[in-house]
C-alpha positions in Angstrom: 23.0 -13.2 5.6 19.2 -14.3 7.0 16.3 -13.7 4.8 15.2 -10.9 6.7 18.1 -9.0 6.4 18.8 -9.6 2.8 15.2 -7.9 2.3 15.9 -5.1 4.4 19.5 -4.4 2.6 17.4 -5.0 -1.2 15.0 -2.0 0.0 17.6 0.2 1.4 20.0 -0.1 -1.9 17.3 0.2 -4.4 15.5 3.3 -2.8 11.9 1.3 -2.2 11.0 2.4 0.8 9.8 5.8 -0.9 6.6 5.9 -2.8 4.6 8.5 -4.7 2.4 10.3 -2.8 0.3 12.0 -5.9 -2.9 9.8 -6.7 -4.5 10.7 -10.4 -7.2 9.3 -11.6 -7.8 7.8 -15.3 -7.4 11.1 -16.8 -4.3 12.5 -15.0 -6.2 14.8 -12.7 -5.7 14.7 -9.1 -8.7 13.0 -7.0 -8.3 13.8 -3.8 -10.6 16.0 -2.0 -9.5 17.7 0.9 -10.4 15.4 4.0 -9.2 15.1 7.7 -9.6 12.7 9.7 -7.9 12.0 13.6 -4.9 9.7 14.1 -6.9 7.7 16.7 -9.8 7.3 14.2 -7.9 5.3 11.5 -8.4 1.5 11.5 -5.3 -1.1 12.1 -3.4 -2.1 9.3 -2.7 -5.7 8.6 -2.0 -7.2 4.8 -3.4 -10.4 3.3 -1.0 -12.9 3.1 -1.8 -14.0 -0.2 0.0 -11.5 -1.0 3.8 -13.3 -0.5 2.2 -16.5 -1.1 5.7 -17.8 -2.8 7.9 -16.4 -0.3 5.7 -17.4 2.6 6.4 -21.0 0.8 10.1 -20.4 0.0 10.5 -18.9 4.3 7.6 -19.1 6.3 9.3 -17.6 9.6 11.1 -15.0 7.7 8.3 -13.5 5.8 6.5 -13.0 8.9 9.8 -11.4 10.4 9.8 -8.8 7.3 6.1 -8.3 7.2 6.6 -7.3 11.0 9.7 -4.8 10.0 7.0 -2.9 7.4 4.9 -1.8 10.3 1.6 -3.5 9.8 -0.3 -4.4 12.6 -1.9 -8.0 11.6 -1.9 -10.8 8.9 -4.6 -12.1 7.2 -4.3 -16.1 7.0 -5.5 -17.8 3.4 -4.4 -20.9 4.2 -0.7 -21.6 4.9 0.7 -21.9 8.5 4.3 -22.9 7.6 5.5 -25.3 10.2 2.4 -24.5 12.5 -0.7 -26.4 10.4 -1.4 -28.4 12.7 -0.2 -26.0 15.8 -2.4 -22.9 16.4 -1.3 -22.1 19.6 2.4 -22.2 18.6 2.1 -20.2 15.4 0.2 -17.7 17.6 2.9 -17.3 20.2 5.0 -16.9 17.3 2.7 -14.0 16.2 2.6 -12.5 19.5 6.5 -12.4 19.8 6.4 -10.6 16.4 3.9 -7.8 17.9 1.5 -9.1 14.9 -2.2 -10.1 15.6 -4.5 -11.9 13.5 -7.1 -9.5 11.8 -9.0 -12.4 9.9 -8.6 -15.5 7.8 -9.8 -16.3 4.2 -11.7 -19.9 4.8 -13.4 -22.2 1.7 -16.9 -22.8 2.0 -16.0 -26.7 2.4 -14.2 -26.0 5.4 -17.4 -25.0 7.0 -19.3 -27.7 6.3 -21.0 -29.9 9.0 -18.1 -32.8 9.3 -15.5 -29.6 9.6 -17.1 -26.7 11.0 -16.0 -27.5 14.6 -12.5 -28.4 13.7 -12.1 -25.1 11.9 -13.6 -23.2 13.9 -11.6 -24.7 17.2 -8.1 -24.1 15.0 -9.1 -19.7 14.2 -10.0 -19.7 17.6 -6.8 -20.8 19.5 -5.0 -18.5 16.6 -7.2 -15.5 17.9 -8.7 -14.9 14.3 -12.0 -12.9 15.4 -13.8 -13.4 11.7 -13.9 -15.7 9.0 -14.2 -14.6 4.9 -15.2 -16.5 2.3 -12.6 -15.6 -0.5 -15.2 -16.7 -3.7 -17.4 -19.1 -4.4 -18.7 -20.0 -7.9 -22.3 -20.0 -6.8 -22.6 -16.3 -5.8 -21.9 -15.2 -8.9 -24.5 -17.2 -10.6 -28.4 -16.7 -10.8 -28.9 -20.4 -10.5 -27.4 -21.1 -7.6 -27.0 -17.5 -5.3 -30.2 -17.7 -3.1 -29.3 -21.1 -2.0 -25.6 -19.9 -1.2 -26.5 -17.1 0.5 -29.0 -19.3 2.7 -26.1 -21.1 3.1 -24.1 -18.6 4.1 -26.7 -17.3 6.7 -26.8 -20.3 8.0 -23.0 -20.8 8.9 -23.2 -17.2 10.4 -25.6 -18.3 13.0 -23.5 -21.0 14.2 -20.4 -19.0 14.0 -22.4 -16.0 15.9 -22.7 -18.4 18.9 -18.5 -19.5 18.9 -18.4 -15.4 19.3 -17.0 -15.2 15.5 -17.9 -13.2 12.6 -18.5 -14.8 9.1 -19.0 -13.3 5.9 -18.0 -12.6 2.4 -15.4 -10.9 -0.3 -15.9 -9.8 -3.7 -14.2 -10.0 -7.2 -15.6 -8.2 -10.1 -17.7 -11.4 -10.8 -20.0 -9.9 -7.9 -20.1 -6.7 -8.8 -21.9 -7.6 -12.6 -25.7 -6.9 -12.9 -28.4 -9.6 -11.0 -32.0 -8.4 -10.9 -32.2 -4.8 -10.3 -28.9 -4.3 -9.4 -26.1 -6.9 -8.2 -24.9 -10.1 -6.7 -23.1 -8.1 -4.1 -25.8 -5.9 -3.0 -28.5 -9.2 -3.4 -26.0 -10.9 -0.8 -25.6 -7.7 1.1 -29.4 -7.1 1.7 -30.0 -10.9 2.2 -27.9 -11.7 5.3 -28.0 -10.3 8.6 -26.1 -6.7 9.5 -23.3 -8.7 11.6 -22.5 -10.5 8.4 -19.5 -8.8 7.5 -19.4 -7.6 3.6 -15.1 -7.7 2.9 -15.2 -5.5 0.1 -12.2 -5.7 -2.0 -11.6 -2.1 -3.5 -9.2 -3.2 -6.1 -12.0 -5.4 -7.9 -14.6 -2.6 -7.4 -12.4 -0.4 -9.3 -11.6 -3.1 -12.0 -15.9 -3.6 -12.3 -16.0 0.3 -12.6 -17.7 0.4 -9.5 -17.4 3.4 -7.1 -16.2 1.2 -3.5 -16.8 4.6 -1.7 -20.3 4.2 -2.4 -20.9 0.8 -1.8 -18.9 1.4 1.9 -21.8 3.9 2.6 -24.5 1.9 1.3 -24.5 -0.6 3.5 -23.2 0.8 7.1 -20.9 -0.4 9.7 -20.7 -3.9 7.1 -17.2 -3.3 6.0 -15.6 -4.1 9.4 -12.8 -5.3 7.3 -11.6 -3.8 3.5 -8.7 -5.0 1.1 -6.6 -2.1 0.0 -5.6 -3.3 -3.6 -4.3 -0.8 -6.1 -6.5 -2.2 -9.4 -7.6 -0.1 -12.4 -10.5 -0.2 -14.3 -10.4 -3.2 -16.6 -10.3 -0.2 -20.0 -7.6 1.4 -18.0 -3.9 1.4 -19.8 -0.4 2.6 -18.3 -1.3 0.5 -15.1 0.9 1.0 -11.7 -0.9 -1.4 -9.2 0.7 0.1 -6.1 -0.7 1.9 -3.7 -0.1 5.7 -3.8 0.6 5.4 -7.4 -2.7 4.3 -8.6 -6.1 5.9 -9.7 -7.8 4.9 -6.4 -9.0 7.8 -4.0 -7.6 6.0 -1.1 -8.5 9.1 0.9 -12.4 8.9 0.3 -12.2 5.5 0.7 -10.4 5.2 4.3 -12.9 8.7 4.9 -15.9 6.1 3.9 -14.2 3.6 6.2 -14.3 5.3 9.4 -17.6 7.1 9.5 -19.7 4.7 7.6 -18.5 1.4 7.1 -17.2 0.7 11.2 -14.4 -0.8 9.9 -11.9 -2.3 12.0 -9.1 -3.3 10.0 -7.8 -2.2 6.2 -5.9 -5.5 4.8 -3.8 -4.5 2.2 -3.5 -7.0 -0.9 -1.2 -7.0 -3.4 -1.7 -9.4 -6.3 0.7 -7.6 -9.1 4.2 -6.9 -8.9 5.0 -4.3 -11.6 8.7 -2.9 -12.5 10.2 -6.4 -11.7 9.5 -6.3 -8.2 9.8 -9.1 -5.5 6.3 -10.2 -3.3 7.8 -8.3 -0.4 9.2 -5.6 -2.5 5.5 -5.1 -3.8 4.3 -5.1 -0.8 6.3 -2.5 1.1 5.9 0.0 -1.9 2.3 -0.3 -1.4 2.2 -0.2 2.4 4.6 3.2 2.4 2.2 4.7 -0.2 -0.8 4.2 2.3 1.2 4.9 5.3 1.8 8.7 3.3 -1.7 8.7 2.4 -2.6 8.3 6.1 0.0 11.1 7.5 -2.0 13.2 4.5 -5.5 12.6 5.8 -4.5 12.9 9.9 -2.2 15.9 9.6 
């Protein structure tokens, strides 16, 4: 039995593919406010592939294969091509066959230096990645060093404005902690241009005790691209990191999404697998819970 099909047999026999629909917050209470929103209005779905990072490892092709069986739209590189590193164009026809596209790619800084820029740049290209993110980077989360890295990072989004790219940045909690008169994030945010694209990573907000529907709306149509992590505030006990099953408002958020932040794509990430569950196990409990969040808010 292929890879792909064991997966598919492990959902079917241990009842996975349903997920709770009821969202409380840390006090029990249901959060969700009554919202509506169009079918045609909600962004694509793709999932960071960080996220099966050992089973990517263990079967390149068939992860992919699975992650194309859940239903999401795109894949968010962070750095592992399988069989393709040094074949783009290959590993996008194999994309292409699977009816996935390529929402983004999480890039080091050091990859987008002056001796590499070109040769990164040419490879996200001829994958048909349309931005680049910076995943972290010690110096934004230090007073020391954060004006010269964001001057740094203004200065890569000029040259990747002209290959017809977008460039910009994604948070931890690290960002999210005071600087000045109010964060790093927001320092970054009102120190590079409005096409620099502000990845804000909803899990982390949560776990800084930050509210990510208002930071979507702070800074408009910046969030062209959000990570749907199920994360709890760092106080927070009884945890269930899943999507659907968590203290999140997912509604608000994907609310926030479309008619402030003009984003384009919500990347689900899934970095804890509670209740002994595989990567791809993970995964699909978290994507079903926002796919019945969705069919909430659009029905």
């Amino acid at each position: 039995m292929t890879f792909f099909k064991r997966f598919l047999t492990t959902l079917v026999c241990t009842g996975l593919l349903t997920a709770c629909n009821a969202q409380k917050d840390a006090h029990g209470e249901d959060n969700q406010a009554v919202l509506r929103l169009e079918r045609s209005q909600i962004p694509a779905i793709s999932v960071q592939l960080w996220s099966v990072n050992h089973t990517l490892k263990k079967d390149f092709k068939g992860t992919l294969e699975a992650i194309s069986a859940m239903g999401f739209d795109a894949v968010e590189f962070a750095g592992d091509f399988g069989p393709y590193h040094n074949d783009p164009q290959g590993l996008k026809r194999y994309l292409d066959a699977l009816g996935l596209e390529v929402s983004g790619a999480h890039v080091k800084m050091r990859d987008l230096t002056d001796d590499k820029f070109e040769q990164t740049v040419a490879f996200y290209q001829q994958l048909g990645s349309p931005m680049m993110i910076v995943p972290s980077d010690k110096r934004a989360e230090q007073a020391e060093t954060i004006e010269s890295f964001v001057a740094e990072l203004n200065e890569v989004t000029i040259k990747m404005r002209a290959k017809g790219m977008r460039f910009g940045f994604h948070n931890h909690d690290r960002e999210l902690v005071p600087y000045k008169n109010s964060t790093y994030w927001d320092y970054i945010a009102a120190n590079t241009p409005e096409d620099f694209v502000l990845q804000l990573d909803v899990g982390w907000a949560e776990y800084a005790g930050k509210d990510p529907v208002a930071y979507i709306n702070r800074y408009p149509n910046r969030t062209i691209t959000t990570h749907f992590k199920a994360k709890y505030p760092a106080t927070v006990t009884n945890k269930k990191p899943l999507i659907g099953q968590d203290v999140t408002n997912w509604p608000a958020v994907i609310y926030a999404n479309v008619k402030s932040g003009g984003t384009q794509w919500l990347v689900l990430e899934q970095e804890e697998y509670p209740d002994g569950l595989t990567q791809l196990e993970a995964v699909q409990v978290s994507k079903q819970g926002l796919d019945d969040i969705i069919a909430q808010l659009t029905n």
